[in-house]
C-alpha positions in Angstrom: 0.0 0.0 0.0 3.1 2.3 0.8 4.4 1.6 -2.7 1.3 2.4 -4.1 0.5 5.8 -2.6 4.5 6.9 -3.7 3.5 5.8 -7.4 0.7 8.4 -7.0 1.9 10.8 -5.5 4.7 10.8 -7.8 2.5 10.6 -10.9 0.4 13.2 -9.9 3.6 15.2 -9.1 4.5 14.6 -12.8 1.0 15.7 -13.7 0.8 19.1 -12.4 4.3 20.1 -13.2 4.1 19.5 -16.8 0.4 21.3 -16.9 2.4 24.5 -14.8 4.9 24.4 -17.8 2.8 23.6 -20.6 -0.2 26.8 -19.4 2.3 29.4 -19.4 3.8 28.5 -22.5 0.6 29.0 -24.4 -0.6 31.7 -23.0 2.4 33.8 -23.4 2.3 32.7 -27.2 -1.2 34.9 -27.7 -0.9 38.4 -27.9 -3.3 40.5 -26.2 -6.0 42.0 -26.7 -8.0 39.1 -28.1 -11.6 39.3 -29.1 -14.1 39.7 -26.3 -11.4 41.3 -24.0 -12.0 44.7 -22.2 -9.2 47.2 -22.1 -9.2 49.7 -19.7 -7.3 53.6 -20.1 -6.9 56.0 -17.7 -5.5 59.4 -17.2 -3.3 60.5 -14.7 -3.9 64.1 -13.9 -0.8 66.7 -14.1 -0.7 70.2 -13.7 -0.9 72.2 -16.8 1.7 74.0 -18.7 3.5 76.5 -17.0 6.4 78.2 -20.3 4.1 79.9 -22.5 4.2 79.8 -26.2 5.6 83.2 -27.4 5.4 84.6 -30.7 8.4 85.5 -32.9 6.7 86.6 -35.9 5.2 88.7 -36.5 6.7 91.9 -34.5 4.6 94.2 -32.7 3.6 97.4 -34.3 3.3 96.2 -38.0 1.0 97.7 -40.4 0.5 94.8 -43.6 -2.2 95.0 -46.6 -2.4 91.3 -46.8 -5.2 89.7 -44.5 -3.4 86.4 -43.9 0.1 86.5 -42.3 1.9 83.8 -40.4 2.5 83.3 -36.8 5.1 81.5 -35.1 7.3 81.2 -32.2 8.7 78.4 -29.4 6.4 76.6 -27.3 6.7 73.7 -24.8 7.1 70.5 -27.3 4.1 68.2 -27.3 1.5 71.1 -27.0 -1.2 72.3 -29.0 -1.1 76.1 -29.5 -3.7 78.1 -30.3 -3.9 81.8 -31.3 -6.1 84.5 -30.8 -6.6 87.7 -32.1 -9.1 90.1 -30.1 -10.0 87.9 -27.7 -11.7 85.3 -31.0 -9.9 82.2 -31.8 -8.7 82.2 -35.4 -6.2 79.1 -35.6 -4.6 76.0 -34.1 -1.3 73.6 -34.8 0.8 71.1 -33.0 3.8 72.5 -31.0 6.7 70.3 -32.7 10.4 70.5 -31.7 9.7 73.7 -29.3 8.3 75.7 -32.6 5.2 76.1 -34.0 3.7 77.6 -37.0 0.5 78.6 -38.8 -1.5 81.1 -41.0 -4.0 83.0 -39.5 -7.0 85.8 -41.2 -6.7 89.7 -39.9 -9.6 91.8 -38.9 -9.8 94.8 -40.5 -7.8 97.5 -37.9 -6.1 96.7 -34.8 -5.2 93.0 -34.2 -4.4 92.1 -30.7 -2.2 88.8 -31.0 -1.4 86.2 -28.3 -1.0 82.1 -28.7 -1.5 80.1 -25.5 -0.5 76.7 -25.3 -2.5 73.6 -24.0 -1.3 69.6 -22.7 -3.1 66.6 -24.1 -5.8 67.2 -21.0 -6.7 70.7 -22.6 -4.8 72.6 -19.9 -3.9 75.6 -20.9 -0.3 77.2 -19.7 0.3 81.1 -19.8 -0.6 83.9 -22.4 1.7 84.9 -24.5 2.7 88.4 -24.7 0.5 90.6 -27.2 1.5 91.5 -30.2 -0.4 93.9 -32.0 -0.7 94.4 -35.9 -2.6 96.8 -37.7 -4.4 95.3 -41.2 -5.4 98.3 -44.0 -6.5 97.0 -47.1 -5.3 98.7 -50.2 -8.7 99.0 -51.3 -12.3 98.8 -49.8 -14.6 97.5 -52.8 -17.5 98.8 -50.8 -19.4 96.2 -51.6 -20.3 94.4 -48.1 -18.3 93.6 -44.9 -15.4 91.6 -44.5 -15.6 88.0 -44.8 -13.9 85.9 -41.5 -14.6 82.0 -40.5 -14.8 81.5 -36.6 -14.8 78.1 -35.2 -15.4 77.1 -30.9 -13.2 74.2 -31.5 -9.6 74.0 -32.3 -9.5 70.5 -32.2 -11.7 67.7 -33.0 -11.1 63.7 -33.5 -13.0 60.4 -34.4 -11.8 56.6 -35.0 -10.3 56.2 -38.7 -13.6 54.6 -40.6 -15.8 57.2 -38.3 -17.3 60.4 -39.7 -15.6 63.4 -38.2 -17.7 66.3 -37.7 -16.7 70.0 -37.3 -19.2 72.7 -37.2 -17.8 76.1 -38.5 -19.8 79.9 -38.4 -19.0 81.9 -42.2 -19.4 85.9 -40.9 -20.0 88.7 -42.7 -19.4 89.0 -46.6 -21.7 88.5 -49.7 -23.6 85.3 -50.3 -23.2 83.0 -51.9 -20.1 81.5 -50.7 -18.0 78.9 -51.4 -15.7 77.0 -49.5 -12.8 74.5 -49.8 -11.6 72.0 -47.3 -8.3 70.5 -47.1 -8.6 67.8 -44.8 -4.9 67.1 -44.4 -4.2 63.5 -45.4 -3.8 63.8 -48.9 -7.0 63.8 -50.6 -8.4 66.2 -53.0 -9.6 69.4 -51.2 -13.4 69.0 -50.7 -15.5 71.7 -52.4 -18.9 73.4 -50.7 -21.4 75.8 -51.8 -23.5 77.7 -49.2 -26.3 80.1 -49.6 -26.1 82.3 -46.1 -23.8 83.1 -43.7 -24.2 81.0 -40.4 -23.2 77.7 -39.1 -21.8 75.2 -41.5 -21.4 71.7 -40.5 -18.8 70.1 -42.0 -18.1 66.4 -42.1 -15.0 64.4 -42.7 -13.9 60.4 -42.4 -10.1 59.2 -41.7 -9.0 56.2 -43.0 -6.1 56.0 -40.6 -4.5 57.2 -37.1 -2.9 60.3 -36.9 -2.8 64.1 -36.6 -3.7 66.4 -39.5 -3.9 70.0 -40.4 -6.7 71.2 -42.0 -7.1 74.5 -44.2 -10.2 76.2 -44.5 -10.8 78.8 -47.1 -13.7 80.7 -48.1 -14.6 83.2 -50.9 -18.0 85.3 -50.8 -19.8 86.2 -54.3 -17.8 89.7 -54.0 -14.5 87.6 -54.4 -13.8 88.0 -50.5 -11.8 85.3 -48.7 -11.4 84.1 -45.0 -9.3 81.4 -44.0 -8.7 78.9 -40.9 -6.1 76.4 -40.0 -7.4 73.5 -37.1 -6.1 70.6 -36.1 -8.1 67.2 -37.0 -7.0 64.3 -35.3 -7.8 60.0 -36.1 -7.6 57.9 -32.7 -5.3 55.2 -32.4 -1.9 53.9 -32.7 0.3 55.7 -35.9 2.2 53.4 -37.9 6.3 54.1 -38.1 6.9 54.2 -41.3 4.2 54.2 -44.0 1.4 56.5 -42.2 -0.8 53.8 -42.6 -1.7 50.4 -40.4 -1.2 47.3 -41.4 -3.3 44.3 -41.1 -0.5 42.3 -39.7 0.2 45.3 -37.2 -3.5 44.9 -35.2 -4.0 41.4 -35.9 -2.9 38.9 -32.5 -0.6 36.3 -33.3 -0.9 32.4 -32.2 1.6 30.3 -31.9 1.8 27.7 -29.9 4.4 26.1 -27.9 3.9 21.9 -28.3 7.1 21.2 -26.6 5.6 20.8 -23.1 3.2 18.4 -24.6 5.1 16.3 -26.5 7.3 15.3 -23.2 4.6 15.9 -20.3 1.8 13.3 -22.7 4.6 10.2 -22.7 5.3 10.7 -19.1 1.5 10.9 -18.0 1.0 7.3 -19.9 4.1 5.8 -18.8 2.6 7.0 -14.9 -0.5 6.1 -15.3 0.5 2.9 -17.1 2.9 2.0 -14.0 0.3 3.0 -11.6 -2.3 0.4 -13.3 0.3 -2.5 -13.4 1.0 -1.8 -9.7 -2.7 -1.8 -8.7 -3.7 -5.2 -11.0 -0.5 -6.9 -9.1 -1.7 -5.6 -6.0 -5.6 -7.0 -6.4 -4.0 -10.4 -8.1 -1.7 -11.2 -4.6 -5.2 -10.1 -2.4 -7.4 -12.8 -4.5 -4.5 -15.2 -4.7 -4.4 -15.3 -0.4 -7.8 -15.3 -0.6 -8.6 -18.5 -2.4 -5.6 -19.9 0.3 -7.4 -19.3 3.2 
């Protein structure tokens, strides 16, 4: 009986360390997530920026003729800055290697200039110091106010395959207007035609993950233009190379590990095998003293 309990014990032993080898081994062979899992994100709160974005150009005290000029300056890298001018927002771009830079549209007179930059939480860090231009156009046609997009957001994302929406506000000018929309992942500009001035939703789908610029431009019946520069962003993970993710990029691997079972399923047989033998001899010798008594 001794013997027999050892046998056991020591196939059972056997048993459970092949199965601690062999579970491990395939499970670290499946990349996660797999389908059906839940993933969980979280964000850790920090405090917001404290260097401002300051701008470089232009210099304070210009007086220019052309209603679009170009801002830019350092800012804390990784930041989105965004620029006002009297107080209305009037652009956005990313903050790359401690410079940014982007086209913005005057208002007619004084502009009052500062770019503030924000963290990935939408905290915004200091005010920049004003700078203040003056825009006098060479000639007024007279013919109805200036023409100027505004927009409440200066950033907006969806999943790639999801519709992006933006809703825009055309002021002032002479309808009808028209409008082209350069989404900023390469394809054609889209074309609009609107009938008043107002809100204007406009719509947009990403194929894939990334961060885009896009350029608004409008023209009124009187020849007019505004323009806007926002930032448009497609969730997820970015490719490295081509801008683009590949199917075998997001799809989990498989592969699993037989060498635990090849040598643990020869071993369990020969156990259980030995174990059997042991326990027929065992009941043989019982019946055997039996049929002597």
């Amino acid at each position: 009986m001794h013997r027999r309990r050892i046998l056991l014990l020591l196939s059972n032993t056997i048993l459970i360390f092949f199965l601690i080898i062999s579970v491990p081994s395939l499970a670290s062979a499946v990349e996660n997530p797999q389908s059906g899992s839940i993933g969980l994100q979280g964000t850790i709160p920090s405090p917001p920026p404290s260097q401002p974005a300051v701008i470089t150009s232009p210099t304070s005290g210009q007086t220019v003729t052309n209603p679009i000029i170009t801002v830019s300056g350092t800012c804390p890298d990784g930041t989105i800055v965004k620029v006002f001018s009297n107080g209305v927002f009037v652009g956005a771009t990313e903050c790359s290697n401690g410079h940014f830079s982007l086209q913005i549209e005057l208002f007619s007179g004084t502009n009052n200039i500062t770019a503030i930059d924000y963290d990935a939480l939408n905290q915004a860090g200091p005010n920049s110091p004003t700078v203040t231009i003056t825009y006098t156009p060479l000639q007024f046609s007279g013919l109805g106010p200036l023409l100027f997009i505004t927009s409440d957001y200066a950033e907006r994302g969806a999943n790639p395959g999801q519709i992006l929406s933006w809703p825009i506000t055309l002021n002032g000018g002479t309808a009808p207007y028209a409008l082209s929309i350069d989404w900023g992942d390469g394809q054609p500009p889209e074309l609009l035609s609107e009938s008043f001035a107002g809100l204007v939703n406009l719509s947009h789908t990403y194929n894939n993950a990334g961060t885009y610029t896009i350029t608004i431009r409008a023209t009124d019946k009187n020849g007019e233009t505004a323009y806007m520069q926002l930032i448009g962003v497609a969730n997820g993970p970015i490719a490295q190379s081509s801008g683009t993710t590949s199917p075998s990029s997001t799809t989990p691997k498989t592969d699993i590990i037989w060498w635990p079972s090849v040598i643990s399923i020869p071993l369990i047989i020969i156990t259980f095998w030995l174990g059997r033998r042991y326990e027929l001899g065992a009941l043989r010798k019982r019946i055997e003293r039996q049929e002597h008594q």
